[in-house]
C-alpha positions in Angstrom: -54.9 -111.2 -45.8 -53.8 -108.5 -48.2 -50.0 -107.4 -47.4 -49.4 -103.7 -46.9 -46.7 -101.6 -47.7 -45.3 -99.7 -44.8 -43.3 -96.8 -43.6 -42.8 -98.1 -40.0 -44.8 -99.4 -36.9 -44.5 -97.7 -33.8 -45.3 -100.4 -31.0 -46.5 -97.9 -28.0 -47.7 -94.1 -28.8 -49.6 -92.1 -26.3 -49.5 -89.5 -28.8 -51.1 -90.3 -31.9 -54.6 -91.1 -29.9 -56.3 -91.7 -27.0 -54.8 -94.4 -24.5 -51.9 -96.7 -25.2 -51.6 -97.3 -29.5 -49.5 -99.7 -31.8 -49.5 -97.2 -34.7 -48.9 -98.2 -38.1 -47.9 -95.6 -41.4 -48.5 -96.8 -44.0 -46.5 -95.7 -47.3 -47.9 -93.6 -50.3 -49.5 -90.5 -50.1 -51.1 -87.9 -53.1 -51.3 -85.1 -50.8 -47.8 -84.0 -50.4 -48.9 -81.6 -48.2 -46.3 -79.0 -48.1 -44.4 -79.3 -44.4 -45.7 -82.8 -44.1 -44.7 -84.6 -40.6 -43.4 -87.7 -42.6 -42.5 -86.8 -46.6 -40.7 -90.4 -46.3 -44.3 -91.4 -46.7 -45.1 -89.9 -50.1 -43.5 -92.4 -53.0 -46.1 -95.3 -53.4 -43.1 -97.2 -54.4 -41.1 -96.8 -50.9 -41.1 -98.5 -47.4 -41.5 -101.9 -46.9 -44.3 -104.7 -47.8 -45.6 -106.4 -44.2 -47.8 -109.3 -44.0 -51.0 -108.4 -41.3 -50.9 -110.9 -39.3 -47.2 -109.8 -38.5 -49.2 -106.7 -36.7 -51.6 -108.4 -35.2 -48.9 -110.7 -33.9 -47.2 -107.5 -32.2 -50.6 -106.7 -31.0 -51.4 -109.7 -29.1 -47.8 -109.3 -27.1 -48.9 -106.2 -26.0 -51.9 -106.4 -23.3 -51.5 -102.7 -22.4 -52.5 -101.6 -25.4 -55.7 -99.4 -25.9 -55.7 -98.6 -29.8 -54.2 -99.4 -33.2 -53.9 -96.1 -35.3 -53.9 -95.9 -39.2 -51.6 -93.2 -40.2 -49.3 -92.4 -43.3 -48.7 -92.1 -45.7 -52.3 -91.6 -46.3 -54.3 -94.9 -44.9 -57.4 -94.9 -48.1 -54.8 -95.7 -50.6 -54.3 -99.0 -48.7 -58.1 -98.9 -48.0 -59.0 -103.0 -48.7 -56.0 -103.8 -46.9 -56.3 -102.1 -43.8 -60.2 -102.3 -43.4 -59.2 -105.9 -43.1 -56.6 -105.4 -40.9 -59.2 -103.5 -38.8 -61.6 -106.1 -38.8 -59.2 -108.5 -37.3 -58.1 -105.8 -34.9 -61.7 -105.0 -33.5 -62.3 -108.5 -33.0 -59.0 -108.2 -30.8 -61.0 -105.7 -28.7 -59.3 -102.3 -29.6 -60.5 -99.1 -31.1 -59.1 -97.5 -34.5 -58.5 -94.3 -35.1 -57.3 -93.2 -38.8 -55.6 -90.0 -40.0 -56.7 -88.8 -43.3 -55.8 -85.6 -45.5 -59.1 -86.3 -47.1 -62.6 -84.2 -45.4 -64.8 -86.2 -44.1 -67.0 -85.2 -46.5 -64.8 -86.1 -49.6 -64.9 -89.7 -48.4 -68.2 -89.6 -48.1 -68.7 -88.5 -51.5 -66.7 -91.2 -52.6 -67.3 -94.4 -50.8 -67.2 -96.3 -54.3 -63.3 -96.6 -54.0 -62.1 -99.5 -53.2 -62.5 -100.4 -49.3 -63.0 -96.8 -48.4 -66.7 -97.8 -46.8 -65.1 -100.8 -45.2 -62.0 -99.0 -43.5 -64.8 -96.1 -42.3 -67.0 -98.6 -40.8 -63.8 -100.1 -38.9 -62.7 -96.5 -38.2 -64.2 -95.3 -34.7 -62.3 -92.0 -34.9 -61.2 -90.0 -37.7 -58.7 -87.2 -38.1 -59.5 -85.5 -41.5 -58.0 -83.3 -43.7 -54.7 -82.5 -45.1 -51.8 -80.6 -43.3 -51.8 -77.0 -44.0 -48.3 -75.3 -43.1 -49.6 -71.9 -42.2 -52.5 -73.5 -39.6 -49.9 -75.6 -37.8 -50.1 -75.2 -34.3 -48.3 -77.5 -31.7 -51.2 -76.6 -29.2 -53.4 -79.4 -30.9 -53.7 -82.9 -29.7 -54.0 -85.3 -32.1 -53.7 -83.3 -34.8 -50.7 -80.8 -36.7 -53.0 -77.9 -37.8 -56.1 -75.9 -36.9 -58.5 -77.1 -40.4 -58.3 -80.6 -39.0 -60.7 -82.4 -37.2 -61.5 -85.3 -34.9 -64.1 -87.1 -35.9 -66.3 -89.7 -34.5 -67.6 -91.6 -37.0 -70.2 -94.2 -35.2 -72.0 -91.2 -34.3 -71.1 -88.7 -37.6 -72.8 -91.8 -39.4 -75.6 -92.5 -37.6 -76.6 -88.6 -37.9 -75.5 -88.2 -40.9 -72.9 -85.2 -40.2 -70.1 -84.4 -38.8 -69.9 -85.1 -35.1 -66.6 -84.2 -33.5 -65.0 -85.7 -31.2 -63.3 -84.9 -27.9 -62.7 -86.7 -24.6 -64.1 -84.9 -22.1 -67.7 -86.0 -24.5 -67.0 -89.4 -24.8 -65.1 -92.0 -22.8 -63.9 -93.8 -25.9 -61.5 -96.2 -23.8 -64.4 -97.4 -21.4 -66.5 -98.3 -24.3 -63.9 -100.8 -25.7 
């Protein structure tokens, strides 16, 4: 497998999706959103290169986990990589969920880049668009302002728009 340049792993969130998570940011993001969570993430250039299989590793340790999350950094510059990395990780049994500051739409529009079809068809919940300073709210879960959305894409796919997600309308932990 394709190694990945990283930011950091964070082996147990309950906060960056549903359940119990091994999240992973990746580095290198063209957003630069202004009042970005993690501005470490932007230069392409920084973090650290990690073999996959390094991650899975840490995620067959951990039985209590419900979830990997693709953060960032911004996860569809590392698109081949990670759908990869997802692959494996769905054959594991867990969920991913993947944070984007590109609309749902946008990637739709452009599914010719390089794994971008691959990591959304790995992806089974998507938080899209970028960070914008003056919708920030700390009221949100899963998400840092107001113009982003949770997605599920199985269903957004199969009905060709955007179907949000939430959890009272789907029990996304039962179905894994």
């Amino acid at each position: 497998m394709k190694p990945l340049r990283l930011a950091g792993v964070i082996r147990e969130s309950i906060v960056d999706g549903p359940g119990i998570r091994l999240v992973i940011f990746t580095q290198g993001c063209p957003h630069h959103c202004e009042g970005c969570h993690n501005p470490e993430t932007h230069d392409p250039a920084g973090g650290y290169i990690s073999q996959p299989e390094n991650i899975l590793n840490a995620i067959r340790q951990n039985p209590l986990l419900q979830g990997v999350t693709f953060s960032g950094g911004e996860p569809f510059a590392q698109a081949p990589a990670l759908a990869e990395l997802g692959r494996r990780i769905r054959n594991l049994g867990l969920g991913i969920m993947t944070y984007t500051g590109y609309t749902y739409e946008y990637l739709m529009q452009h599914l010719n880049e390089p794994g971008w079809e691959e990591l959304l068809a790995v992806t089974d919940i998507l938080v899209d668009g970028p960070f914008i300073l003056a919708k920030r709210s700390l009221d949100l879960r899963f998400r840092g302002s107001s113009n982003q959305r949770i997605i599920d894409i199985p269903a957004s796919r199969q009905k060709h728009q955007v179907v949000e997600w939430s959890e009272a309308s789907h029990d996304y932990l039962r179905k894994l």
